[in-house]
mmCIF file of the N, C-alpha and C atoms, coordinates in Angstrom:
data_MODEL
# 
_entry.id   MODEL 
# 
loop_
_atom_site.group_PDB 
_atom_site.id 
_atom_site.type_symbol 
_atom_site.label_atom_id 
_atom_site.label_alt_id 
_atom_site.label_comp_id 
_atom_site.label_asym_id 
_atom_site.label_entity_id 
_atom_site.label_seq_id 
_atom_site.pdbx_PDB_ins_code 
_atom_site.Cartn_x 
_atom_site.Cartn_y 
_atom_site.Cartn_z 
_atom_site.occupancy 
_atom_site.B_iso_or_equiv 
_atom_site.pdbx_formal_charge 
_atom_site.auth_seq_id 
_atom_site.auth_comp_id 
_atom_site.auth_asym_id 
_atom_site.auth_atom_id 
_atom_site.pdbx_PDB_model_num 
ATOM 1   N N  . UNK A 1 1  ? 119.744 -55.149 -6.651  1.00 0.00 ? 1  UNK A N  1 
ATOM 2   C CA . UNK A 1 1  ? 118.713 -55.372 -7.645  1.00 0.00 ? 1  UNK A CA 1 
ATOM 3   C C  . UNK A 1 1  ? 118.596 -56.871 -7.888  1.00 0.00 ? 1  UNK A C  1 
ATOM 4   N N  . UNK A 1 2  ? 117.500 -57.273 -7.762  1.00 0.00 ? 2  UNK A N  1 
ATOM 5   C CA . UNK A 1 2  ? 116.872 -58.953 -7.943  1.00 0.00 ? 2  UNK A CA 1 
ATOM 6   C C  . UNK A 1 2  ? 116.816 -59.410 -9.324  1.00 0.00 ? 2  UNK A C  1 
ATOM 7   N N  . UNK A 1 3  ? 117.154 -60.716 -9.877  1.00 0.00 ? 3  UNK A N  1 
ATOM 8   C CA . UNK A 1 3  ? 117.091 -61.162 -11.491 1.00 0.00 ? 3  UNK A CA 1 
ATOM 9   C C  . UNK A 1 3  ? 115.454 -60.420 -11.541 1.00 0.00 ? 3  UNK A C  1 
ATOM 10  N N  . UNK A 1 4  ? 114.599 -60.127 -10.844 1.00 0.00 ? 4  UNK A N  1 
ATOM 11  C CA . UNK A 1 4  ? 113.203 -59.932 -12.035 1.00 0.00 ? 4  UNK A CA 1 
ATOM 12  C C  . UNK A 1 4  ? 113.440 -59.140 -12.898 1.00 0.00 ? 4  UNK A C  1 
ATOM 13  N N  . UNK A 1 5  ? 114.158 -57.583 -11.847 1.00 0.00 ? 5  UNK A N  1 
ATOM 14  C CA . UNK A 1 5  ? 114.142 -56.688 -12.815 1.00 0.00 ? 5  UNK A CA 1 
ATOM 15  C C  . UNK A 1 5  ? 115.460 -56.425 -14.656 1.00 0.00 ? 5  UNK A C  1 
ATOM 16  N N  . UNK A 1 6  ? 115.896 -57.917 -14.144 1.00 0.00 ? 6  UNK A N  1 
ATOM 17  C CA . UNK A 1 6  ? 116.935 -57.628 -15.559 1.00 0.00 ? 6  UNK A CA 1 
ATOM 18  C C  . UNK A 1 6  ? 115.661 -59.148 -16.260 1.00 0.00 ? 6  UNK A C  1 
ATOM 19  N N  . UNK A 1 7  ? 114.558 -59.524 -16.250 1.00 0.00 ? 7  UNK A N  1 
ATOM 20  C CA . UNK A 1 7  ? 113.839 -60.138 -16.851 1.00 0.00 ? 7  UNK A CA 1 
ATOM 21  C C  . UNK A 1 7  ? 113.416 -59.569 -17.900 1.00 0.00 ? 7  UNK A C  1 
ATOM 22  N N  . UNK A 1 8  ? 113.347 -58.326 -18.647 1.00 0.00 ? 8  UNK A N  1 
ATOM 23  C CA . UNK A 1 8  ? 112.996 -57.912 -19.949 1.00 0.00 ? 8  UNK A CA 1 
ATOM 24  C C  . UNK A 1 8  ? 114.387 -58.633 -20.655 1.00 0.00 ? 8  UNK A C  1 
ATOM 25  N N  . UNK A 1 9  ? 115.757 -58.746 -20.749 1.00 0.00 ? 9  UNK A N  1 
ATOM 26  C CA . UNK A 1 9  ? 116.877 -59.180 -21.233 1.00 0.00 ? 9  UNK A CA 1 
ATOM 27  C C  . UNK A 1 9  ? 116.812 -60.480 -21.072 1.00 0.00 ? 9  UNK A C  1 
ATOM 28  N N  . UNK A 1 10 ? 116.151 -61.073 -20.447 1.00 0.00 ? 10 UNK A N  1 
ATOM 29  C CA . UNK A 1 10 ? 116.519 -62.838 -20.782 1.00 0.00 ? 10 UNK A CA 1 
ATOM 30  C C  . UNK A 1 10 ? 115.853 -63.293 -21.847 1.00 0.00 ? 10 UNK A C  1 
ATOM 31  N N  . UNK A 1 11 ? 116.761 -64.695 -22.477 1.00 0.00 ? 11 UNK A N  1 
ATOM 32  C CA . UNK A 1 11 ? 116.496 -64.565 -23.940 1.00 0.00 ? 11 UNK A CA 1 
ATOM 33  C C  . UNK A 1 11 ? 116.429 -66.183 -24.386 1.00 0.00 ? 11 UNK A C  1 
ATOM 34  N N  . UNK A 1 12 ? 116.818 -66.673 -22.732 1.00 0.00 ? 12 UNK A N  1 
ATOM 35  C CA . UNK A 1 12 ? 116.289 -68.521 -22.336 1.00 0.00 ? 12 UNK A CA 1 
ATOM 36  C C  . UNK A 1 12 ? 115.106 -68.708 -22.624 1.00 0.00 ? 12 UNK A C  1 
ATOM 37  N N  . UNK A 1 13 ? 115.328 -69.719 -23.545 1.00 0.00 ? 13 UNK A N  1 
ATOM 38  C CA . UNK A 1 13 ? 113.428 -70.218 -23.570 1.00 0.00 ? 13 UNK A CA 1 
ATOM 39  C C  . UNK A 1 13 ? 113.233 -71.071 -22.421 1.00 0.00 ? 13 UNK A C  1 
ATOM 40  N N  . UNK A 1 14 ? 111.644 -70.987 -22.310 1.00 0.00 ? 14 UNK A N  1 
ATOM 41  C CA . UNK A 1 14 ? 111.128 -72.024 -21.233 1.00 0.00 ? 14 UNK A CA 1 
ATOM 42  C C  . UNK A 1 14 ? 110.749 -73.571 -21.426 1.00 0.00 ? 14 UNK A C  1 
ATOM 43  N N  . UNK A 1 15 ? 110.910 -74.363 -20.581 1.00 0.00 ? 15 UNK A N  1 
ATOM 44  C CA . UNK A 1 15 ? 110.372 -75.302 -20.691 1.00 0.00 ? 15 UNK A CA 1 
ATOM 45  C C  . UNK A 1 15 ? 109.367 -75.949 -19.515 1.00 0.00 ? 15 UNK A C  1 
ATOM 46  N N  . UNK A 1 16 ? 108.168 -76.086 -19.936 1.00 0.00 ? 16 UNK A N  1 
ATOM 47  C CA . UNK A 1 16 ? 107.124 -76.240 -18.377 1.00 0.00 ? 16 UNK A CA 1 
ATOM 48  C C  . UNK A 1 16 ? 106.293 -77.798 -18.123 1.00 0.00 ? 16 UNK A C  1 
ATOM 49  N N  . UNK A 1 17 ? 107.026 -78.069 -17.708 1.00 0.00 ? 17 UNK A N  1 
ATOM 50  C CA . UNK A 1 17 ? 106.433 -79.727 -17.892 1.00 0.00 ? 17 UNK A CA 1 
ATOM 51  C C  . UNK A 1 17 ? 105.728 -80.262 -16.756 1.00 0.00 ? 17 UNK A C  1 
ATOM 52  N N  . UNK A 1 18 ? 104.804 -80.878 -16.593 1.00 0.00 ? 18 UNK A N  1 
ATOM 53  C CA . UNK A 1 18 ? 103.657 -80.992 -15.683 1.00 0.00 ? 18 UNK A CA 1 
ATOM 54  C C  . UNK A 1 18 ? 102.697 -82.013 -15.794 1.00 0.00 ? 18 UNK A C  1 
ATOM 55  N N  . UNK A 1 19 ? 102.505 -82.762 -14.971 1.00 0.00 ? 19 UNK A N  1 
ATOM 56  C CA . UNK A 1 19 ? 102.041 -84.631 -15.184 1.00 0.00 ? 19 UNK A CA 1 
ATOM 57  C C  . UNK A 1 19 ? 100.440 -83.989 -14.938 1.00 0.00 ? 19 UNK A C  1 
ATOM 58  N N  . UNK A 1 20 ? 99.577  -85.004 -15.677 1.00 0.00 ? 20 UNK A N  1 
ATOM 59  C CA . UNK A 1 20 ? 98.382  -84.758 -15.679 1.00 0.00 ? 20 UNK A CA 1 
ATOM 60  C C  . UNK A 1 20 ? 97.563  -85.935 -14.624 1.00 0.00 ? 20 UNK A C  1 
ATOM 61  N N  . UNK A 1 21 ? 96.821  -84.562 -13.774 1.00 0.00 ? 21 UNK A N  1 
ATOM 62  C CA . UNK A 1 21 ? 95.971  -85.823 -13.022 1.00 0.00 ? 21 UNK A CA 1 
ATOM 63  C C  . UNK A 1 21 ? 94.560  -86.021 -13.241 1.00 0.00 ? 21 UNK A C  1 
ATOM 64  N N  . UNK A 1 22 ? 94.324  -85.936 -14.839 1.00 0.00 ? 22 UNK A N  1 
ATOM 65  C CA . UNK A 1 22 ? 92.880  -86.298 -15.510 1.00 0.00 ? 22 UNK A CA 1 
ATOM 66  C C  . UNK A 1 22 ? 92.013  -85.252 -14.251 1.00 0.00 ? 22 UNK A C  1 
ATOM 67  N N  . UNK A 1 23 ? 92.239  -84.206 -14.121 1.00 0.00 ? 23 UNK A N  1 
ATOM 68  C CA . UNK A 1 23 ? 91.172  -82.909 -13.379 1.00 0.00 ? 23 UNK A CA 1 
ATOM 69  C C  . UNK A 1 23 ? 91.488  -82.317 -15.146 1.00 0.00 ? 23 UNK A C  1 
ATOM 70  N N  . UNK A 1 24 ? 90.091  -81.283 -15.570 1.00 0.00 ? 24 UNK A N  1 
ATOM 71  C CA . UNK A 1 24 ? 89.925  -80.381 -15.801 1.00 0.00 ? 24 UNK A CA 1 
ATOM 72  C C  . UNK A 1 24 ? 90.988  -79.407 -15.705 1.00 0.00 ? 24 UNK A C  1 
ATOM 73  N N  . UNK A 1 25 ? 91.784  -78.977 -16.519 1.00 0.00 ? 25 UNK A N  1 
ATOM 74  C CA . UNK A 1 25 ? 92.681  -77.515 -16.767 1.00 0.00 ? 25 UNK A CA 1 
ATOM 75  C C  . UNK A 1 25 ? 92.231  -76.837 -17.845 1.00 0.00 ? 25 UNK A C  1 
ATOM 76  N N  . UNK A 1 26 ? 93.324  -75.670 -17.610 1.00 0.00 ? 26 UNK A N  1 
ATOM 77  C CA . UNK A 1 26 ? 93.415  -74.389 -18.511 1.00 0.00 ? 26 UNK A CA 1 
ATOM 78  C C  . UNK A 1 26 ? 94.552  -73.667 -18.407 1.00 0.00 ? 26 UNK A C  1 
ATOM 79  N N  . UNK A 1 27 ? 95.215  -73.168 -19.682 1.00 0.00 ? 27 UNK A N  1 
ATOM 80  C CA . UNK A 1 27 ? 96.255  -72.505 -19.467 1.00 0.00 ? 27 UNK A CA 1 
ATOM 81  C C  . UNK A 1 27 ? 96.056  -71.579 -20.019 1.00 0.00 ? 27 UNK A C  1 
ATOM 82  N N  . UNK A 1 28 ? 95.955  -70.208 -19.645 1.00 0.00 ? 28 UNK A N  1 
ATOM 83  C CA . UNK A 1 28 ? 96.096  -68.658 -19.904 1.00 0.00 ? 28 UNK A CA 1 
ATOM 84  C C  . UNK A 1 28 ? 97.559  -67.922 -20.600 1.00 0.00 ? 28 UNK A C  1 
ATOM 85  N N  . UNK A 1 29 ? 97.654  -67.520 -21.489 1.00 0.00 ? 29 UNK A N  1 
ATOM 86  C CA . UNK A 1 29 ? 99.217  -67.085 -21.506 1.00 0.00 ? 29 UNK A CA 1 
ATOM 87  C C  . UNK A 1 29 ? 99.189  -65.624 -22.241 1.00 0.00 ? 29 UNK A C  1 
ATOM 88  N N  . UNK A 1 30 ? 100.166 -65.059 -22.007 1.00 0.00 ? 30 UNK A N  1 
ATOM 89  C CA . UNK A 1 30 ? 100.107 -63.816 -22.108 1.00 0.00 ? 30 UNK A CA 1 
ATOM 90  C C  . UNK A 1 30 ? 101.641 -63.519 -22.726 1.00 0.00 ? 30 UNK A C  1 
ATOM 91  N N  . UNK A 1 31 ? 101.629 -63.454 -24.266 1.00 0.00 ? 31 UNK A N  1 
ATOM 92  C CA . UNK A 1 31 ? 103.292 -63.227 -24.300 1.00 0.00 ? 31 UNK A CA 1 
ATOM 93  C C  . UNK A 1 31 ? 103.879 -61.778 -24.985 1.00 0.00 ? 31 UNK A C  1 
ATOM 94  N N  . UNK A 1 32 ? 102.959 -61.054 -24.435 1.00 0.00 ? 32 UNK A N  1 
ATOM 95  C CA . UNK A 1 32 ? 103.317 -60.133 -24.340 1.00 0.00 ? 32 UNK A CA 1 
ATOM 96  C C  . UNK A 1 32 ? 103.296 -59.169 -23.095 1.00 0.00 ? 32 UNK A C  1 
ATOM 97  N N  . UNK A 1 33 ? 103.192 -59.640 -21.921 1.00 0.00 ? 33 UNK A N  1 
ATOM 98  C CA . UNK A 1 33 ? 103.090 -59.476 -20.914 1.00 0.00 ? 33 UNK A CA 1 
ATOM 99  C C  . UNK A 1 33 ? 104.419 -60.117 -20.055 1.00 0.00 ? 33 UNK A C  1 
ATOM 100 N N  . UNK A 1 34 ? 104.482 -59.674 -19.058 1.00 0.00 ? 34 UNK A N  1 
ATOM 101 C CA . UNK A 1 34 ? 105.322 -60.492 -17.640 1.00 0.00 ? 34 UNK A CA 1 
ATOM 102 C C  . UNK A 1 34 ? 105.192 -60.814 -16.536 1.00 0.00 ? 34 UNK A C  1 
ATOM 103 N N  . UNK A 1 35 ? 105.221 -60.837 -15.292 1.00 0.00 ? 35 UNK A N  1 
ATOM 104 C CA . UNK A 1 35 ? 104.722 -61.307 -14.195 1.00 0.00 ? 35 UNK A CA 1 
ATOM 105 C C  . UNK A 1 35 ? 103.338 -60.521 -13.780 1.00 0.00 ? 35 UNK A C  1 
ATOM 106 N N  . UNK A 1 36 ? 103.425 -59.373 -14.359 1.00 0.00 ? 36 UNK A N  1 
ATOM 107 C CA . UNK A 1 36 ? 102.138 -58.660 -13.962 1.00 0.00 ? 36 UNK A CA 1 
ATOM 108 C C  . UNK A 1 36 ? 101.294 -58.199 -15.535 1.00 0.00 ? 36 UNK A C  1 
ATOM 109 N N  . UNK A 1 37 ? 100.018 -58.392 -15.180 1.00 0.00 ? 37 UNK A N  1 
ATOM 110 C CA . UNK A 1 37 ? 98.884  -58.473 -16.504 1.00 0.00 ? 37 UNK A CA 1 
ATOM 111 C C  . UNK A 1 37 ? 98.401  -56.765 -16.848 1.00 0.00 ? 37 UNK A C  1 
ATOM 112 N N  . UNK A 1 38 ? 99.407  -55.880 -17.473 1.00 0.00 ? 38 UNK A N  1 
ATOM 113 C CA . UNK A 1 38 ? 99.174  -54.347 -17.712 1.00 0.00 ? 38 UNK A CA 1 
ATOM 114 C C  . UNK A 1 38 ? 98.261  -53.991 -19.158 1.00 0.00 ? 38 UNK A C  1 
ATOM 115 N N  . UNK A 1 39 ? 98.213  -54.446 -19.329 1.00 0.00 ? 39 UNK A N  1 
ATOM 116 C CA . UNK A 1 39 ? 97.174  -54.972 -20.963 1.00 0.00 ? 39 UNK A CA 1 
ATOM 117 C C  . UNK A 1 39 ? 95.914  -54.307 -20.183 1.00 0.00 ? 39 UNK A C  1 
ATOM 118 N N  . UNK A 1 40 ? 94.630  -53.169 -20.536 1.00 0.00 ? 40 UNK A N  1 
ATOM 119 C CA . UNK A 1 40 ? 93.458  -53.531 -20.646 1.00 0.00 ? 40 UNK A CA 1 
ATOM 120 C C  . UNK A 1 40 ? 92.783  -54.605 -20.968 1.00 0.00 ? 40 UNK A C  1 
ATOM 121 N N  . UNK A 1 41 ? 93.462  -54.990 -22.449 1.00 0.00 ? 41 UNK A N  1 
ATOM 122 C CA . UNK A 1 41 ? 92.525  -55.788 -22.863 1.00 0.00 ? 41 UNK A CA 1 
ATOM 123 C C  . UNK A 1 41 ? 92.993  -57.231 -22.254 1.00 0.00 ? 41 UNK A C  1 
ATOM 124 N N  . UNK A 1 42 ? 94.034  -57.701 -21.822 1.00 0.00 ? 42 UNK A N  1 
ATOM 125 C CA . UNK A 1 42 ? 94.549  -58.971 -21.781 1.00 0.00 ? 42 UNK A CA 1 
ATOM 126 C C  . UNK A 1 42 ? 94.164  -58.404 -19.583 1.00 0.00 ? 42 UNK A C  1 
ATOM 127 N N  . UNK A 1 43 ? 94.021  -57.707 -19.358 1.00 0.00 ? 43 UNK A N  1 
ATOM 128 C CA . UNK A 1 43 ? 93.306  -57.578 -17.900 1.00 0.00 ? 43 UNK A CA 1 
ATOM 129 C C  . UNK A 1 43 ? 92.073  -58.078 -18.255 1.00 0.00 ? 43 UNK A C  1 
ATOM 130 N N  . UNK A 1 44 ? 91.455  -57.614 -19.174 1.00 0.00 ? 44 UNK A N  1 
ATOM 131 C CA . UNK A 1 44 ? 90.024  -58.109 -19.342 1.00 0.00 ? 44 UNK A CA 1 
ATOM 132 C C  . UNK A 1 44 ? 89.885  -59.464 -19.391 1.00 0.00 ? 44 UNK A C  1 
ATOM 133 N N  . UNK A 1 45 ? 90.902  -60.087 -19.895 1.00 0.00 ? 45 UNK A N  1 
ATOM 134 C CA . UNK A 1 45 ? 90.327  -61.843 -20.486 1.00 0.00 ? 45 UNK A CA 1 
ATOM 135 C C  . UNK A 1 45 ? 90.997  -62.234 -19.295 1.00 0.00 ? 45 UNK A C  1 
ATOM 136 N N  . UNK A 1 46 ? 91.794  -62.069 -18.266 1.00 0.00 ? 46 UNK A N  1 
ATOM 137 C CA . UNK A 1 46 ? 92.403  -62.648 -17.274 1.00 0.00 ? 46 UNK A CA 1 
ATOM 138 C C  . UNK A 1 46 ? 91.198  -62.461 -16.519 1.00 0.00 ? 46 UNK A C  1 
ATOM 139 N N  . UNK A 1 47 ? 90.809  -61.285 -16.151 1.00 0.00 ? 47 UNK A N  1 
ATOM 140 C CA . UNK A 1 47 ? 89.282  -61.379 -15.450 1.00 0.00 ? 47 UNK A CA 1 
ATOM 141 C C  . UNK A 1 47 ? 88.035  -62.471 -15.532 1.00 0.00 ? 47 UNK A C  1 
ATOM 142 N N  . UNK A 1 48 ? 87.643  -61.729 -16.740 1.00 0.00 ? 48 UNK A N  1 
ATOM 143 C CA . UNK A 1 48 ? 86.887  -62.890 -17.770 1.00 0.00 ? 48 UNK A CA 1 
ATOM 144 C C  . UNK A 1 48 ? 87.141  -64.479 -17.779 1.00 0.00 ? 48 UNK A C  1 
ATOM 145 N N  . UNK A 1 49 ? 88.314  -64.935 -17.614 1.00 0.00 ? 49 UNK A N  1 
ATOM 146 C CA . UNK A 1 49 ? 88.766  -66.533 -17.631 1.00 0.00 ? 49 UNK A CA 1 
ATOM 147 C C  . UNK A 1 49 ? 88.438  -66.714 -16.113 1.00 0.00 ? 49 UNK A C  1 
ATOM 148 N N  . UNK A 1 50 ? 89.009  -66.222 -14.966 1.00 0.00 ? 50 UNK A N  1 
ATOM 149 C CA . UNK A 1 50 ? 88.782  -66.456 -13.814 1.00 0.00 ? 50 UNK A CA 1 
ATOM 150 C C  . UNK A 1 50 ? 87.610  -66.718 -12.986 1.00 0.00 ? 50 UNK A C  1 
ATOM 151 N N  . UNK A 1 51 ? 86.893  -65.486 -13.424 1.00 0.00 ? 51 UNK A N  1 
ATOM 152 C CA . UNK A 1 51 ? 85.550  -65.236 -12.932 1.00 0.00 ? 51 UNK A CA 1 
ATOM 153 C C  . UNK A 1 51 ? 84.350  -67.158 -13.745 1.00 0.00 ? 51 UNK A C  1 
ATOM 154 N N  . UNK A 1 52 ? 84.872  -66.554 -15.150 1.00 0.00 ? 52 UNK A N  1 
ATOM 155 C CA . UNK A 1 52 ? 84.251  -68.073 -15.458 1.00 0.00 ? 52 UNK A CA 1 
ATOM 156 C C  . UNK A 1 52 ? 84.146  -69.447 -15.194 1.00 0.00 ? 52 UNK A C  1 
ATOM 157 N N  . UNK A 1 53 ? 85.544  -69.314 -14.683 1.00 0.00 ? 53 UNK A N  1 
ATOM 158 C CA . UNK A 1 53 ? 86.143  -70.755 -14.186 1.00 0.00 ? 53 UNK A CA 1 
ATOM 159 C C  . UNK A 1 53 ? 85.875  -70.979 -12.595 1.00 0.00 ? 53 UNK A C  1 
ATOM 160 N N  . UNK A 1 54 ? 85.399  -69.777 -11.928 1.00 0.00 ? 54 UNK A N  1 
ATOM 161 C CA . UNK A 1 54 ? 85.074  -69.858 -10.856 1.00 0.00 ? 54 UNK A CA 1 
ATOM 162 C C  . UNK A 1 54 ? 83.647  -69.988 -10.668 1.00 0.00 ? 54 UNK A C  1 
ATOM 163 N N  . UNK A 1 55 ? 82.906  -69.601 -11.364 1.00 0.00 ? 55 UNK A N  1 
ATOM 164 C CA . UNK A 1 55 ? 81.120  -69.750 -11.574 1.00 0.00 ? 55 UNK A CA 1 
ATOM 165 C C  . UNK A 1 55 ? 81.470  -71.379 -12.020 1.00 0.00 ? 55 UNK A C  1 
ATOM 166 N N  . UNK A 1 56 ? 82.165  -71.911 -12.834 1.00 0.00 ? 56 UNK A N  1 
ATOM 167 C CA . UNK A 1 56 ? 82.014  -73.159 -13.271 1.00 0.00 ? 56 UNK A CA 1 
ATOM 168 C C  . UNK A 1 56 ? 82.018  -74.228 -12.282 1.00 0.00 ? 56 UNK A C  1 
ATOM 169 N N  . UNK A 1 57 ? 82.681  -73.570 -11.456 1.00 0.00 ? 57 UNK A N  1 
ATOM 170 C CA . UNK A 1 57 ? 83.901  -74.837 -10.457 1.00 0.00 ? 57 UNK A CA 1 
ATOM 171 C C  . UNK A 1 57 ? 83.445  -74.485 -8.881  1.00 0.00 ? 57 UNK A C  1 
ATOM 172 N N  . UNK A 1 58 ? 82.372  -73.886 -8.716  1.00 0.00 ? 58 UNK A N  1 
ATOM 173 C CA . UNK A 1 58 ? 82.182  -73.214 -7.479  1.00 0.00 ? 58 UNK A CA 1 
ATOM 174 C C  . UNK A 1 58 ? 80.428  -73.758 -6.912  1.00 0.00 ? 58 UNK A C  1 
ATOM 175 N N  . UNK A 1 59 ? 80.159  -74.331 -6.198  1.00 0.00 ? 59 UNK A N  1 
ATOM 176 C CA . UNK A 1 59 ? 78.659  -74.315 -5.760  1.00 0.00 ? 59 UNK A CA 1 
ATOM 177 C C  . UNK A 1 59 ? 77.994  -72.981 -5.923  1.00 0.00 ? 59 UNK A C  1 
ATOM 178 N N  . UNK A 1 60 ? 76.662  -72.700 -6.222  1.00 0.00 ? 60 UNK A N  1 
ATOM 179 C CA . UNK A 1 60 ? 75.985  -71.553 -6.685  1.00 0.00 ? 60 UNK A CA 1 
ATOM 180 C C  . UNK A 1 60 ? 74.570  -71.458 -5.943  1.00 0.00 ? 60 UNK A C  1 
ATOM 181 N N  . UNK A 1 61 ? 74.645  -72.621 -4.870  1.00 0.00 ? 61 UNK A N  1 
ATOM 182 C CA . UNK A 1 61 ? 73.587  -72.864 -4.427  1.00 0.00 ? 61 UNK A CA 1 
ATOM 183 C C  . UNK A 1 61 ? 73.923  -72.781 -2.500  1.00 0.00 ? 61 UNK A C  1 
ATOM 184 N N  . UNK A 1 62 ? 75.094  -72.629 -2.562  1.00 0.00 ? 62 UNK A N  1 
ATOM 185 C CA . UNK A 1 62 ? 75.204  -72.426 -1.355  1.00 0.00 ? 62 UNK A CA 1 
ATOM 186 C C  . UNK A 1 62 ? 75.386  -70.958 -0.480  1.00 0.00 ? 62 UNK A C  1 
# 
């Protein structure tokens, strides 16, 4: 058995640190969730964020 599945018991906080290269971001978070998005509703806004950010960031003319 792999650490994911004893991942409901870890009780380490995170720390996520990440240099900015002046692009456009977004961070999505889900804390009630875990590696996979089982939520209807938090499926919905993961959809919803993606799809948007991809109409945003995507040529529409090609």
């Amino acid at each position: 058995m792999g650490p994911a599945q004893h991942a409901g018991n870890w009780k380490t906080p995170q720390l996520i640190i990440h240099g900015a290269l002046n692009l456009e971001s977004a961070l999505l978070i889900f804390p009630d969730e875990g590696h996979q998005i089982r939520s209807p509703e938090n499926l919905l806004l993961w959809y919803r964020t993606v799809l948007d950010w991809l109409k945003k960031h995507t040529r529409q003319d090609a």
